[in-house]
C-alpha positions, -999 to +999 in steps of 0.1 A: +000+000+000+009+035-008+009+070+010+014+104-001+035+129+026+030+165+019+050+193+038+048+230+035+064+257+059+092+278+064+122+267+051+149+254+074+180+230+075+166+193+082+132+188+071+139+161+044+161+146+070+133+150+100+106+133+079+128+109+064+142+093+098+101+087+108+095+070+080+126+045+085+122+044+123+086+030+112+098+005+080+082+033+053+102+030+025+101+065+011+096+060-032+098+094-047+106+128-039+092+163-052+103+192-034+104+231-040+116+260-027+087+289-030+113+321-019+111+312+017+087+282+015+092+252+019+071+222-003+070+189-008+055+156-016+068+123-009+051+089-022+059+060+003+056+025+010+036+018+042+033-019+035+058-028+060+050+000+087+058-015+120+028+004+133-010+013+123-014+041+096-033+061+117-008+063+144+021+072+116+001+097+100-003+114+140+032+109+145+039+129+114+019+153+121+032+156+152+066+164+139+052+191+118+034+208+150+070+208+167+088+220+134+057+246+129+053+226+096+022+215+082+023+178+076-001+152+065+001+119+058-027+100+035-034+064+019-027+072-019-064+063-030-078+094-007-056+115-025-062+105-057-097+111-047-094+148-034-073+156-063-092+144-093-113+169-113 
């Protein structure tokens, strides 16, 4: 099973790194990587693995967003079918 990870905030040194260690320290295996720099903004999408997740996908998805509270990040975590759903026109 898929995810998606999206993260948008300030920029600062570390957030790949940050999000990337949860997904490891959980068994996601991160697939692809899209990120931009807006000036000072930060943005990115991730496409993961959650297959192998040591833990429920609820529970990863609060942990991540978690991590985004505590790096004033937004972050949201979200089976790939959901957001296929939300963005299809």
């Amino acid at each position: 099973m898929r995810a998606i990870i999206t993260v948008v905030g300030k920029d600062m040194v570390g957030i790949l790194a940050k999000i990337s260690t949860v997904c490891a320290q959980h068994n996601v295996n991160v697939i692809e990587v899209s990120q931009s720099i807006l000036q000072d903004m930060f943005c990115m999408i991730m496409l993961v693995d959650v297959s192998k997740c040591d833990i429920e996908f609820t529970a990863f998805a609060e942990g991540c967003r978690k991590l985004g509270d505590e790096l004033h990040l937004s972050v949201n975590a979200m089976h790939e079918d959901i957001f296929n759903s939300m963005h299809r026109i």
